[in-house]
C-alpha positions, 0 to 999 in steps of 0.5 A: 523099707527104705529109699535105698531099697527102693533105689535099688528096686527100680535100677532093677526093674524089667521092662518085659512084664511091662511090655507084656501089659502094654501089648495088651492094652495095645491090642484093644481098640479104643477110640474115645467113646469106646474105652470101656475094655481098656478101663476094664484091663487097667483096673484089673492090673492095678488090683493084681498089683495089689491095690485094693481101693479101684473104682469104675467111674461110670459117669460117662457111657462107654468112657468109664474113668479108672479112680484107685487110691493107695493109702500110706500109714501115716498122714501126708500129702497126695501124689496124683498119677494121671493118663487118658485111656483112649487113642485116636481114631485113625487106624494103625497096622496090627500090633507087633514087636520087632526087636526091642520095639513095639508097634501099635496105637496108642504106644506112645500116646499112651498106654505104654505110660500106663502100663508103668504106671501098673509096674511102679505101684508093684514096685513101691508095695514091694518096699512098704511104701508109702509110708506118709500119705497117699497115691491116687491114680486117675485115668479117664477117656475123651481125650483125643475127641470129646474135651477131656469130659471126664476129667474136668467132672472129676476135678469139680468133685474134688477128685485129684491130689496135691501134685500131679504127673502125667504121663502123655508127654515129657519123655527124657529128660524134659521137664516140662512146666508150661504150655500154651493155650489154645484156641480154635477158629473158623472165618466165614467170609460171605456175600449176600445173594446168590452164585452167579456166572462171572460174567453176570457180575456188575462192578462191586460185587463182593468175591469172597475168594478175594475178600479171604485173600486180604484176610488171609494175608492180615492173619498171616501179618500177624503170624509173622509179627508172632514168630518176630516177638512182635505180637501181642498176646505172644505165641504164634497163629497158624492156618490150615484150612481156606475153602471156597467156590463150587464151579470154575466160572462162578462167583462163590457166595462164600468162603471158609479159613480155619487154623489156631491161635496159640498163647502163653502163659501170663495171656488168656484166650479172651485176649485171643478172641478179641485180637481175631474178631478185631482182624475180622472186623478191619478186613470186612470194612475194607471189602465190603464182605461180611465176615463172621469170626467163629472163636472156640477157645479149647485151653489157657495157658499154664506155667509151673516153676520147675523148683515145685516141690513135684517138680524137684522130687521128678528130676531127683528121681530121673537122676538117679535113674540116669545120672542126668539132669533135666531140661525145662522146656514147655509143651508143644503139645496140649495135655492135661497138665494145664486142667489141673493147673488152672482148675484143681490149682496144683502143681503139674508136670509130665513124664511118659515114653518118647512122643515123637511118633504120637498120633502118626501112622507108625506109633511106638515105644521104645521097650527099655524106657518102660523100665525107666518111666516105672522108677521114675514114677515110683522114685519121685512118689517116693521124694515127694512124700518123703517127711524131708523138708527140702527135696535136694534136686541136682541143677537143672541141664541148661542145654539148648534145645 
């Protein structure tokens, strides 16, 4: 038993048996809701790798959340595996290989993860490890659709470690240690009274299409002064949706803008809710319409330093597997990092197959980075746990992106 070995072990692994597990799970439809046979596969991996201690967590129908824990010999800390179970909604061709490629929902995003996760256990019970504390593996559904539920139920019951890893995003060499907050809104632009034919309209009446007009183009000065660092709470806004009108010739009673709200780290969606309802306020005096803002906040924003004891022992542990350092670069994407962050108070960062296809009609991996993000898994579990003082990290890879 010893680090070398394990070194050794990892630059060794074959990424086909992984690939194996992963068509599997690939070839199980499981939107969120119905991530029950997914569950099921991956606690059976988990205990013909040999664990002994996996647990079905049946809080919530038809999502049960996989809970397995490896015990080292002596006391220590925690590391903490994390994924979602499920994928999203939309259909996707049937499950294939072509070359060294494979096709299928939830490829990426990110059941290929998984299944290295199931490969790096192998890996670390193959060298005796660990040695000095313990792994806990967590994977839950609702993640695509349904507020990450289990996940939030877990880490109120004190179920999570001392540092984290997840697998959804952070694919190469990114280092992934914030990521911004989010919030979802609607405006419901309106007037009182009925539709009426736009001849029968007397001087001042109130056109919700041109009252959501001045208030799209408010919202778009403030995504402008965002996108020129001038705004305030930093980050950007986004539209994606205006709708209004039911007839050509008809003066609408109301109209609908949607989009989201994105913040950083040191800035918190209460701060969002106030900057939005404030626009909303100033458009509705200037049109005479009312406007109801309909704020739903969904993260806070989190930041992690990317000297964190997880943090160093992930980038040691790609280096050796690569020979290159790390990026630091903040999530575009929302993951589960922030929950464990801002709920748990832990340390969290990433590491999974490349995202690029996530969520897309054509989701897929790359099956050699299976190989890589098992010995990531194991090597930096391995660091993290170690009895040494200092985890001796190379510099971080100052690249711009």
């Amino acid at each position: 038993m010893s680090l070398d070995g394990l070194l050794a072990r990892v630059r060794a692994i074959d990424p086909e048996p992984i690939a194996e597990l992963a068509t599997r799970m690939l070839e199980l439809w499981t939107p969120p809701g119905h991530e029950a046979p997914m569950s099921e596969l991956a606690a059976q991996a988990l205990r013909d790798a040999g664990v002994e201690d996996v647990t079905l967590d049946e809080e919530f129908a038809g999502s049960p959340s996989v809970i397995a824990r490896i015990p080292g010999k002596r006391p220590g800390p925690t590391m903490q595996w994390h994924g979602h179970l499920d994928a999203i909604t939309s259909p996707q061709g049937p499950v294939r290989r072509e070359g060294e490629t494979l096709h299928g929902r939830g490829a990426s995003d990110m059941k290929g993860a998984i299944a290295a996760m199931v490969e790096a256990v192998k890996v670390l019970r193959a060298e005796g490890l660990p040695d000095r504390g313990s792994i806990l593996i967590t994977w839950h559904g609702l993640h695509e659709e349904g507020g990450n539920v289990p996940l939030h139920r877990l880490i109120e019951r004190g179920i999570h470690g001392d540092a984290v890893i997840t697998g959804e995003l952070g694919s190469g060499g990114d280092l992934i240690t914030s990521g911004r907050g989010l919030t979802f809104w609607d405006m419901i632009v309106r007037r009182e009274g009925d539709s009426l034919h736009e001849t029968n309209a007397v001087a001042g009446t109130v056109n919700p299409i041109r009252a959501g007009m001045r208030l799209v183009q408010r919202l778009y000065q403030l995504a402008d002064d965002l996108a020129a660092g001038r705004g305030d709470p930093p980050g950007t806004l986004f539209i994606g949706q205006f709708t209004s009108g039911d007839y050509y010739n008809r003066v609408p009673i109301s109209a609908h803008v949607k989009g989201t709200r994105r913040h950083l780290a040191g800035y918190t969606m209460d701060q969002v809710r106030v900057e939005l309802e404030a626009i909303a306020a100033e458009v509705a005096a200037e049109t005479g319409a009312i406007i109801e803002p309909q704020i739903h906040g969904f993260t806070e924003a989190y930041e992690v330093s990317p000297e964190s004891r997880v943090a160093r022992a992930l980038r040691l542990a790609h280096h050796d597997l690569t020979g290159e350092g790390m990026r630091v670069r903040p999530s575009r994407a929302v993951g589960n990092a922030s929950d464990f962050v801002r709920e748990a108070g832990i340390p969290a960062t990433y590491y999974g197959m490349a995202y690029a296809s996530a969520h897309s009609d054509y989701e897929q991996l790359h099956v050699p980075e299976l190989a890589r993000v098992a010995g990531a898994y194991a090597l930096a579990t391995a660091y993290f746990l170690d009895d040494r003082e200092e985890i001796d990290a190379p510099p971080l890879d100052e690249t711009p992106a």
